[in-house]
MIPALO-968424 format. One record per residue (C-alpha): residue number from 1; residue in three letters; x, y, z. Coordinates in steps of 0.05 Angstrom, whole numbers, plus 32768, in hexadecimal, padded with zeros to 4 digits. Each point is the difference from the previous one (the first is absolute). Last residue first. Layout:
# residues N
(node NUM, "ALA", (X, Y, Z))
...
***
This chain:
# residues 347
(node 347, "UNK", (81E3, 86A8, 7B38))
(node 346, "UNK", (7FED, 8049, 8005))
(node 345, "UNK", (7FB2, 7FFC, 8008))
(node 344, "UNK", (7FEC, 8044, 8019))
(node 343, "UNK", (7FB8, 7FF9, 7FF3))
(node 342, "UNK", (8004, 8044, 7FD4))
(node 341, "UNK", (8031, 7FD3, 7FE6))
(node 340, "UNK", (7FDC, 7FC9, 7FE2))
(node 339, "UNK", (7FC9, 802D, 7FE8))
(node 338, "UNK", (802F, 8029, 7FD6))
(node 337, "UNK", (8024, 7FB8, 7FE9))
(node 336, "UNK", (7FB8, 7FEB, 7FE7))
(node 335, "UNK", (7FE8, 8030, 7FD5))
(node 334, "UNK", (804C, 8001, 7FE5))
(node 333, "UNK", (7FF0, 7FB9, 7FEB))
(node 332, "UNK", (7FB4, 8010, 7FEB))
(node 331, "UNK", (801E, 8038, 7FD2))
(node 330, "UNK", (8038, 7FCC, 7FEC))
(node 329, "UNK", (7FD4, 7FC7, 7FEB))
(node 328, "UNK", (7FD6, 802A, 7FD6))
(node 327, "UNK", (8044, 8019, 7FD2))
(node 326, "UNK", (8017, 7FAD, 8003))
(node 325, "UNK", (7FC0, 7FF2, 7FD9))
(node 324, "UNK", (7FD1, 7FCD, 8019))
(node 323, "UNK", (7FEC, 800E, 8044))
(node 322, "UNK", (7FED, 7FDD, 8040))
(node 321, "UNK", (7FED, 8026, 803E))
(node 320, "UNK", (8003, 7FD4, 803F))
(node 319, "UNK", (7FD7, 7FDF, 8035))
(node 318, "UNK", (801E, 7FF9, 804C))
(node 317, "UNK", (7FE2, 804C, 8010))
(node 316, "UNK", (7FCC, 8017, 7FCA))
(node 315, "UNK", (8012, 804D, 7FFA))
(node 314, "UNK", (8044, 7FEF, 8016))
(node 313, "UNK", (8003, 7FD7, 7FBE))
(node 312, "UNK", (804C, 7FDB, 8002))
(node 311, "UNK", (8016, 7FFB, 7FBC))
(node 310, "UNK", (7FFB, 7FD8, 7FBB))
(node 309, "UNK", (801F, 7FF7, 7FBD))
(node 308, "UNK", (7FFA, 7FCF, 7FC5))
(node 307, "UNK", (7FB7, 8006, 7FF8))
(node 306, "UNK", (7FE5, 7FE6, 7FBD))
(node 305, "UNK", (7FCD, 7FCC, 801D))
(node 304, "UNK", (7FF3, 7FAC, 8009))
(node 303, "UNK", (7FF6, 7FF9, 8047))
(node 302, "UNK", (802E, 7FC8, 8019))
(node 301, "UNK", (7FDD, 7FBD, 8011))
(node 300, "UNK", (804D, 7FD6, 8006))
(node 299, "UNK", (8015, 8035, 801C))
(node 298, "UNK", (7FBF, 8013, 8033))
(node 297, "UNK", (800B, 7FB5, 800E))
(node 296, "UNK", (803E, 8005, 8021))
(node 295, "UNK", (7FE8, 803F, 801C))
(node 294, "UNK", (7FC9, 7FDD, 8020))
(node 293, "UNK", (8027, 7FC2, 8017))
(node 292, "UNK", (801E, 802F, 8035))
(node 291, "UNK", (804D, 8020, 7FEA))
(node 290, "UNK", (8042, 7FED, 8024))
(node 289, "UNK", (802D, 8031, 7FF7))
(node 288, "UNK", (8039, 8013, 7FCF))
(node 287, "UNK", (7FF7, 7FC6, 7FCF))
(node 286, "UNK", (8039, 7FE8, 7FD6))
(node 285, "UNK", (802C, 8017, 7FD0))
(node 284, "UNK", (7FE1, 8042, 7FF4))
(node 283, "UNK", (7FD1, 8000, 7FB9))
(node 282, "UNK", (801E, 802F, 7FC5))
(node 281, "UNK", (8029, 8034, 7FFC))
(node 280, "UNK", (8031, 8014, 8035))
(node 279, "UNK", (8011, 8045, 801F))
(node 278, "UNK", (7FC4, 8018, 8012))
(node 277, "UNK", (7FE4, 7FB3, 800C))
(node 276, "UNK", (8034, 8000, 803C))
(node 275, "UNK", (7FFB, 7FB5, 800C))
(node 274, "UNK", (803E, 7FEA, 7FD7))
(node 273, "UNK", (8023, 8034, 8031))
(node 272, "UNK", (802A, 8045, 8002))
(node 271, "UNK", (7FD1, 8032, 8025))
(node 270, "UNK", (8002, 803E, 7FC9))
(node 269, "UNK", (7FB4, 800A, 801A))
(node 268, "UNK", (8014, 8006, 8048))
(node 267, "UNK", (8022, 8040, 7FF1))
(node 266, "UNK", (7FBD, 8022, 7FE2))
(node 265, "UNK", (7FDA, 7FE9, 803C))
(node 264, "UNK", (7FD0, 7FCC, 8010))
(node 263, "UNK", (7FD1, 8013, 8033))
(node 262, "UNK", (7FE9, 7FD4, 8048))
(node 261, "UNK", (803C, 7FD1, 7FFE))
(node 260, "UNK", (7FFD, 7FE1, 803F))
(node 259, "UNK", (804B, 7FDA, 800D))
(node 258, "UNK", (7FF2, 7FBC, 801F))
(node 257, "UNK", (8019, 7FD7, 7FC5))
(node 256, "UNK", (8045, 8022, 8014))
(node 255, "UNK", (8037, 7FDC, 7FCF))
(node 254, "UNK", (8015, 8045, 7FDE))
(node 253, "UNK", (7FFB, 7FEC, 7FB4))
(node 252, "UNK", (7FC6, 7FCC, 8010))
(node 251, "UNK", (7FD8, 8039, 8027))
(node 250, "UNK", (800A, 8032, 7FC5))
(node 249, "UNK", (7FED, 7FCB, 7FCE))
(node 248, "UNK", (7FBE, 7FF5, 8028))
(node 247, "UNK", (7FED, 8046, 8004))
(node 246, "UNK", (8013, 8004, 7FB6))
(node 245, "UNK", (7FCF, 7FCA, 7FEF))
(node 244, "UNK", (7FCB, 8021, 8025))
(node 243, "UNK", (800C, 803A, 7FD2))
(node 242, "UNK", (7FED, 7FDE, 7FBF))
(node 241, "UNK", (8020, 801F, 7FC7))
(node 240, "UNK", (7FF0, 7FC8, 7FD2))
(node 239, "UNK", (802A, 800D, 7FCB))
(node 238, "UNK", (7FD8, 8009, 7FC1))
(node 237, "UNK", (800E, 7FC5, 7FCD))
(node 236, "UNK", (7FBF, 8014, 7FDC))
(node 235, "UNK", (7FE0, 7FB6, 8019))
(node 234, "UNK", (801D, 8007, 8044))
(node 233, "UNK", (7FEE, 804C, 8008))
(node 232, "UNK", (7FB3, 7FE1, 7FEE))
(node 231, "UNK", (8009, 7FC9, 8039))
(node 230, "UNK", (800F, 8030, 8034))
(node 229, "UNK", (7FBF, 8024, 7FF0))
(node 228, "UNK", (7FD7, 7FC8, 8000))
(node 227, "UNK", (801E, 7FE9, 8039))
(node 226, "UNK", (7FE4, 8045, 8025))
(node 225, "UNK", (7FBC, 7FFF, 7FE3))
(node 224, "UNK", (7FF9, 7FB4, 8016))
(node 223, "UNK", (8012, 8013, 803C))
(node 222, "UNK", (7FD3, 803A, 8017))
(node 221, "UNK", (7FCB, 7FD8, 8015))
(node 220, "UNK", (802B, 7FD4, 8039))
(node 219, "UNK", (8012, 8048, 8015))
(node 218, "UNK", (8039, 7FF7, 802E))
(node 217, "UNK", (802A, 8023, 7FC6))
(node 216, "UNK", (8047, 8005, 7FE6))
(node 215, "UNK", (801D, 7FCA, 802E))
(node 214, "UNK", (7FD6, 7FCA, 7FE7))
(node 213, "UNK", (8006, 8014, 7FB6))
(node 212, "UNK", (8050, 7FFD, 8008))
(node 211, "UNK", (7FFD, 7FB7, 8023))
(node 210, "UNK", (7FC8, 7FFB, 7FC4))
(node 209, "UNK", (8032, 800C, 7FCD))
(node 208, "UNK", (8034, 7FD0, 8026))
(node 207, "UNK", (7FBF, 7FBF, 8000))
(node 206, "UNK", (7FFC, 8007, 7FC1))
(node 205, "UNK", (804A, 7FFD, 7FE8))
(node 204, "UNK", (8006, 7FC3, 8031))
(node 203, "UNK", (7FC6, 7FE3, 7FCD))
(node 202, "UNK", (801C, 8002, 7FCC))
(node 201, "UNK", (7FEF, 8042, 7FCB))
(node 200, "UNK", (7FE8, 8001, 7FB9))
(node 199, "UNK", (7FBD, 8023, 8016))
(node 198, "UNK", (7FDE, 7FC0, 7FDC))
(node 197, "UNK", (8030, 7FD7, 8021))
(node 196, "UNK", (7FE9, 801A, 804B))
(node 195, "UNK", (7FB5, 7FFA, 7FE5))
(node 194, "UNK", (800B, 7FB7, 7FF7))
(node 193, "UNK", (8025, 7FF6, 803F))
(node 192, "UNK", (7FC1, 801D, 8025))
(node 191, "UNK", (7FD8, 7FD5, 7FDB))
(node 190, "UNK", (8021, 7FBB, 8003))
(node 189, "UNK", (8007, 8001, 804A))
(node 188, "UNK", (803B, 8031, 8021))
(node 187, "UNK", (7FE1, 7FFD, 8045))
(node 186, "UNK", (8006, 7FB2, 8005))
(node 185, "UNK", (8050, 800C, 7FF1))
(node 184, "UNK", (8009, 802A, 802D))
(node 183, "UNK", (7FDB, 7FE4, 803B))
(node 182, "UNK", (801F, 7FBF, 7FF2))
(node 181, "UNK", (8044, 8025, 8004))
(node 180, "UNK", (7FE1, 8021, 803D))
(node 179, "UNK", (7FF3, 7FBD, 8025))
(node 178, "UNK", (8053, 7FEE, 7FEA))
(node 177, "UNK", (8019, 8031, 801A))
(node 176, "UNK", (7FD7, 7FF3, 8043))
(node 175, "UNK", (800F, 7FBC, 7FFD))
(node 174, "UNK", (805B, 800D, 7FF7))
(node 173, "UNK", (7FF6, 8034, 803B))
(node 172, "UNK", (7FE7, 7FB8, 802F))
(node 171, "UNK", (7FB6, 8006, 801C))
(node 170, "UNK", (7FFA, 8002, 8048))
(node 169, "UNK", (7FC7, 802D, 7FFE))
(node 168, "UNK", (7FD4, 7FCF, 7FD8))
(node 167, "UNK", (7FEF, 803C, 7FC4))
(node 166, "UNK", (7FBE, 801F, 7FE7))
(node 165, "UNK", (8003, 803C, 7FD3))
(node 164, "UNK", (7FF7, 8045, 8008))
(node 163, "UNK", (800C, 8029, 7FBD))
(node 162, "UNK", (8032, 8032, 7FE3))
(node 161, "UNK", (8026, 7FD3, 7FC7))
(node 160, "UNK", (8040, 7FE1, 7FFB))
(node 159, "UNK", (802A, 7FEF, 7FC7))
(node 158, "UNK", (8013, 803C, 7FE3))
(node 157, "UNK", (802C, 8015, 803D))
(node 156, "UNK", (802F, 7FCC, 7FE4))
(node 155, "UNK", (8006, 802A, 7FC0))
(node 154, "UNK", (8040, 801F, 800D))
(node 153, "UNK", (8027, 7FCC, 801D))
(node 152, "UNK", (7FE5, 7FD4, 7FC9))
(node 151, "UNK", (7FC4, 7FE3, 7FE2))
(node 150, "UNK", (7FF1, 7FCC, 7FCB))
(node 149, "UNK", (7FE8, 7FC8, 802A))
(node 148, "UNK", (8041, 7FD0, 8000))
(node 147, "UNK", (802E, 8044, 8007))
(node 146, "UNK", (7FDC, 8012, 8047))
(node 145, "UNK", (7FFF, 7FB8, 801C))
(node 144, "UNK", (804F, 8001, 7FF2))
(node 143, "UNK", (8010, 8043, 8016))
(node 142, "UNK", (7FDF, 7FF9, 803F))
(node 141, "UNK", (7FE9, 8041, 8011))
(node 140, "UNK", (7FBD, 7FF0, 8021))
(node 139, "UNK", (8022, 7FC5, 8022))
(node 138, "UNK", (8039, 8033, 8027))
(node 137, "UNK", (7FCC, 8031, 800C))
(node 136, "UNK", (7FD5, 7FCD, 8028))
(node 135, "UNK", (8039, 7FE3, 801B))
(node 134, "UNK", (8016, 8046, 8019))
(node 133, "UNK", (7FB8, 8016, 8018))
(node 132, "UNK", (7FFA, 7FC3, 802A))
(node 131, "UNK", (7FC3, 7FD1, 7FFF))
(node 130, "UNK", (7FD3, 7FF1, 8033))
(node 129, "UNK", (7FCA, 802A, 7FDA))
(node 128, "UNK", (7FD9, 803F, 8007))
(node 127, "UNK", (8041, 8026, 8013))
(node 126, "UNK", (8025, 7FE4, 7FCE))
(node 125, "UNK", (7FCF, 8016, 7FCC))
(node 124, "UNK", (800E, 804B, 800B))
(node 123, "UNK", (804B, 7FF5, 8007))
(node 122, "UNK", (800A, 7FD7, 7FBD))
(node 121, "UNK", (7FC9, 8031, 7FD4))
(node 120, "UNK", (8030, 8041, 801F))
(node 119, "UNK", (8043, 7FD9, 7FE2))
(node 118, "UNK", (7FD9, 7FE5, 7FC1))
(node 117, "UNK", (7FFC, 8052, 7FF4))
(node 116, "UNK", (7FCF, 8033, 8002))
(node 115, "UNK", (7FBC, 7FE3, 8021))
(node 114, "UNK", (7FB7, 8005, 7FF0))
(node 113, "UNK", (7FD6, 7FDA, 802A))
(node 112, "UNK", (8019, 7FB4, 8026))
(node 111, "UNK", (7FD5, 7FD6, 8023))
(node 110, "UNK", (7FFE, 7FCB, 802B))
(node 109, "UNK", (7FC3, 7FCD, 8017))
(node 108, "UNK", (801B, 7FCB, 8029))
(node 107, "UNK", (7FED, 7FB2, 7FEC))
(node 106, "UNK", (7FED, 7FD1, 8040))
(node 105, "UNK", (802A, 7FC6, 8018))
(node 104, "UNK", (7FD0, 7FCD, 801C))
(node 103, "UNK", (802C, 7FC2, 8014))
(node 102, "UNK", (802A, 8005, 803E))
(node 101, "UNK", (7FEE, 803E, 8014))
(node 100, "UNK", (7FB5, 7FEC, 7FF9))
(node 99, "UNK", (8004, 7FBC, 8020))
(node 98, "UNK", (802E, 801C, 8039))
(node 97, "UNK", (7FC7, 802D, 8012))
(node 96, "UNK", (7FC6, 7FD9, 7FFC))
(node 95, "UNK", (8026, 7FC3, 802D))
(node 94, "UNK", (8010, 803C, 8030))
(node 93, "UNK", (7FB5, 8014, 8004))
(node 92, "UNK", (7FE4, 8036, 7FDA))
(node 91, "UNK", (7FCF, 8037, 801B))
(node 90, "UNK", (801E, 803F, 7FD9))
(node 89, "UNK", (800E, 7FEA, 7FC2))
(node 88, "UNK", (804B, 7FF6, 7FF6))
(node 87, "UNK", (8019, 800D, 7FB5))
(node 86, "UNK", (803E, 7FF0, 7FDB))
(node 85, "UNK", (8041, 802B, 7FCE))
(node 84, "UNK", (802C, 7FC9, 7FEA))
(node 83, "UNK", (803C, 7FD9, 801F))
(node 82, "UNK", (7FF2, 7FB1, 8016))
(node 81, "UNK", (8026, 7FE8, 8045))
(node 80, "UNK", (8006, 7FBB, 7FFD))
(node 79, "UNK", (8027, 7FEB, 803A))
(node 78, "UNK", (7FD8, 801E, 803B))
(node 77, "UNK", (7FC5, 7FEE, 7FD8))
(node 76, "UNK", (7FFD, 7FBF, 800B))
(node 75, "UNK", (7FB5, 7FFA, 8019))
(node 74, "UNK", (801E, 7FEA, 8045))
(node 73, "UNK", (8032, 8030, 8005))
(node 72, "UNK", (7FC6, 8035, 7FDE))
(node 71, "UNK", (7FD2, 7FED, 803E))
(node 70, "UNK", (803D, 800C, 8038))
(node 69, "UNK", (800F, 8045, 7FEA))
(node 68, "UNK", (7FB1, 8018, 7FF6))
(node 67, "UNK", (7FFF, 7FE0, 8047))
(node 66, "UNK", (8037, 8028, 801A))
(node 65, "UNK", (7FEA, 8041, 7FDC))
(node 64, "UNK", (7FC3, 8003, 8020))
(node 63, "UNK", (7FD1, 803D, 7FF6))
(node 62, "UNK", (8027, 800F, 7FB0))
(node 61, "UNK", (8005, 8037, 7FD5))
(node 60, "UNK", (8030, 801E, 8026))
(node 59, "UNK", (8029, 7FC3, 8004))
(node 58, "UNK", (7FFB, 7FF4, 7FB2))
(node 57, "UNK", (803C, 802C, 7FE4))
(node 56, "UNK", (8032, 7FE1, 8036))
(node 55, "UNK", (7FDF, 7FBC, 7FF2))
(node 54, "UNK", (8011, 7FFF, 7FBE))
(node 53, "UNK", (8046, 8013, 8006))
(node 52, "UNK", (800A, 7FC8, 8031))
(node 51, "UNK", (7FE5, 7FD8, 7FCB))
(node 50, "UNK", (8035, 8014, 7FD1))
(node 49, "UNK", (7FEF, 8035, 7FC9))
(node 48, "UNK", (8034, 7FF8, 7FC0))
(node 47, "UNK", (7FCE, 800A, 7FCE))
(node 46, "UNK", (7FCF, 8033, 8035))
(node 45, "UNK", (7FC1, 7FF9, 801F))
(node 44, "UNK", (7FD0, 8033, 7FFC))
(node 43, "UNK", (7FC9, 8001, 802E))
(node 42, "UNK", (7FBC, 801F, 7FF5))
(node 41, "UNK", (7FC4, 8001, 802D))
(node 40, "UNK", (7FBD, 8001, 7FFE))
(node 39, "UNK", (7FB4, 8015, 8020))
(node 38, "UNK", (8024, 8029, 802F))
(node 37, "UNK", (8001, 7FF9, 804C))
(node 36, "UNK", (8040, 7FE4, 8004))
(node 35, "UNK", (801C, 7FCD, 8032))
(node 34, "UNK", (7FF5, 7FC9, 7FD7))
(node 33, "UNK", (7FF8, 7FAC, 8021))
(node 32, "UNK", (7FBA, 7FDE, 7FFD))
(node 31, "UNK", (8004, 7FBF, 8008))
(node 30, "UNK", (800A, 7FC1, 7FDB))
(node 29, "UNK", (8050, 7FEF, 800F))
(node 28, "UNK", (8014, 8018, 8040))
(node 27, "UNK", (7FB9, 7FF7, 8020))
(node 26, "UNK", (8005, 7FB3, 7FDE))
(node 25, "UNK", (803E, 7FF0, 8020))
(node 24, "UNK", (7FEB, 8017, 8042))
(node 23, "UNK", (7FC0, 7FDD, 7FFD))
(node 22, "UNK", (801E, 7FC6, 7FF0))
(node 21, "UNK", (803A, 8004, 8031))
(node 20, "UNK", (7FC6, 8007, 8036))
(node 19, "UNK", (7FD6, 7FC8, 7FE5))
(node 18, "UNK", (803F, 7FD6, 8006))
(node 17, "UNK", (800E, 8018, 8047))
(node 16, "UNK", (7FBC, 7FF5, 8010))
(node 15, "UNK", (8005, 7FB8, 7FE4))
(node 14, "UNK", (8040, 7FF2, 8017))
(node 13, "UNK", (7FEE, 8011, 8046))
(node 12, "UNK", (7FB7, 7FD7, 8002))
(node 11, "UNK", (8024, 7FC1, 7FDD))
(node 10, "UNK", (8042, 800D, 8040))
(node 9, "UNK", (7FC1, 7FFF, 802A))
(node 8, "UNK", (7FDA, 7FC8, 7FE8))
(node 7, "UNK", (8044, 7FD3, 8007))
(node 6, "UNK", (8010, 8024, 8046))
(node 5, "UNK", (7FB8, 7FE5, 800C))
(node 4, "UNK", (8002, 7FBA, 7FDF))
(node 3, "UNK", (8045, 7FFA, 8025))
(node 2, "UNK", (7FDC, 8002, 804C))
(node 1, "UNK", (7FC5, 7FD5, 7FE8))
***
């Protein structure tokens, strides 16, 4: 009788202590564990995150870290740390959790507007994505990738247009190139290349006149007018005489791309560089901004007139006055440089 008790006893003990380990096992796995009152959160784990790493960005996140700990030991986790960009809901256990980092890497929306140079483009997307700015310039310039799709050093910029696109955050420099090659090369479909030949320009030579277009005018109904223009001094064998392009030469020549060139003078006009279109016929060697599909298309759509000449209207401020004759041009020039001045606009 004696040893049928201890026996029930040492059943009663393991039992409770059983049911206790259970329960203790299932709280750290099943329930409820985020410290947040929002409906979501977001952790980024790094390529070369440990899980010590991942548990430094998670504590806050997190009501018990110790159990979150001993859960993703168990789950494996600890030694299979996946980068990416995840979500926690608000509510989730530890199981939840580690099944989402783990598994459920979600896409990051970046975006890039009109920039300068591939060096600007490089630091505004590496701060969307994982990604340095170096290695991003590094594989935008590749001299091999650039020469196997018809571009160059100064075309590059060519290749990538204004738009937000969806990205996994931890995507590699070499995907991100390559995503905007795709872009490219869906953007130029059979019509817009079509129109490109019938202008008797490639595409890069496109896409420069409308860097020039872009910085002209903001207004999107103004283009058109404005290619059409620069597209009737091609046809003559007119120089250009774009002054954006002489901003941009002067910047080049001195190496200070944060220089703010309000008015072009006299001086800046004898800039020497292929992009100073007062000194060089012809299309600049490459793009001198980074224009918005609408003045890419404004090109390719130019308005078919006789202007060859335009000018700032301060009657109509961001529109100009276009002209046809180089004697109209210069009474709305001088027009212009008296207002100009009365604003006290030396540089």
């Amino acid at each position: 009788m004696y040893i049928k008790k201890i026996l029930l006893a040492i059943v009663l003990i393991t039992v409770i202590v059983g049911g206790i380990f259970a329960y203790t096992v299932y709280a750290n796995i099943f329930t409820p564990n985020t410290a947040f009152e929002n409906d979501k959160a977001y952790l980024f784990v790094g390529s070369e995150a440990s899980f010590d790493t991942v548990m430094e960005d998670i504590a806050p996140l997190l009501n018990d870290v110790n159990s979150f700990a001993a859960v993703a030991k168990r789950k494996g986790y600890t030694t299979n740390v996946k980068p990416g960009h995840y979500a926690i809901a608000k509510g989730m256990s530890n199981n939840e959790i580690i099944n989402s980092i783990r598994s459920k890497n979600l896409p990051v929306k970046i975006s890039f507007n009109n920039q300068e140079r591939l060096e600007n483009l490089a630091g505004r997307v590496s701060a969307q994505l994982e990604v340095d700015s170096l290695t991003l310039l590094n594989v935008m310039k590749d001299p091999a990738f650039l020469k196997k799709n018809n571009l160059n050093a100064q075309t590059a910029l060519s290749m990538y247009l204004p738009n937000s696109y969806e990205f996994f955050w931890n995507s590699s420099a070499e995907a991100f190139r390559d995503r905007m090659l795709k872009e490219y090369q869906r953007f130029w479909n059979d019509s817009r290349i079509a129109k490109a030949r019938a202008l008797k320009l490639t595409q890069s030579e496109v896409y420069t006149i409308a860097s020039i277009v872009q910085k002209e005018t903001a207004k999107v109904d103004e283009r058109p007018r404005v290619a059409g223009v620069y597209l009737n001094r091609i046809r003559k064998g007119i120089k250009l005489d774009a002054d954006p392009t002489v901003i941009y030469a002067v910047k080049s020549v001195k190496n200070d791309w944060d220089m703010q060139i309000k008015r072009v003078l006299y001086r800046d006009l004898e800039t020497v560089s292929p992009y100073n279109t007062y000194r060089n016929r012809g299309i600049p060697p490459g793009p001198i901004y980074m224009p918005d599909i609408s003045s890419i298309d404004a090109v390719l759509n130019a308005e078919k007139h006789d202007y060859y000449y335009f000018v700032a209207n301060v009657e109509r401020f961001g529109y100009h006055k276009f002209a046809m004759t180089l004697a109209q041009h210069n009474a709305n020039s001088a027009a212009y440089r008296r207002w100009i001045s009365r604003q006290g606009v030396k540089r």
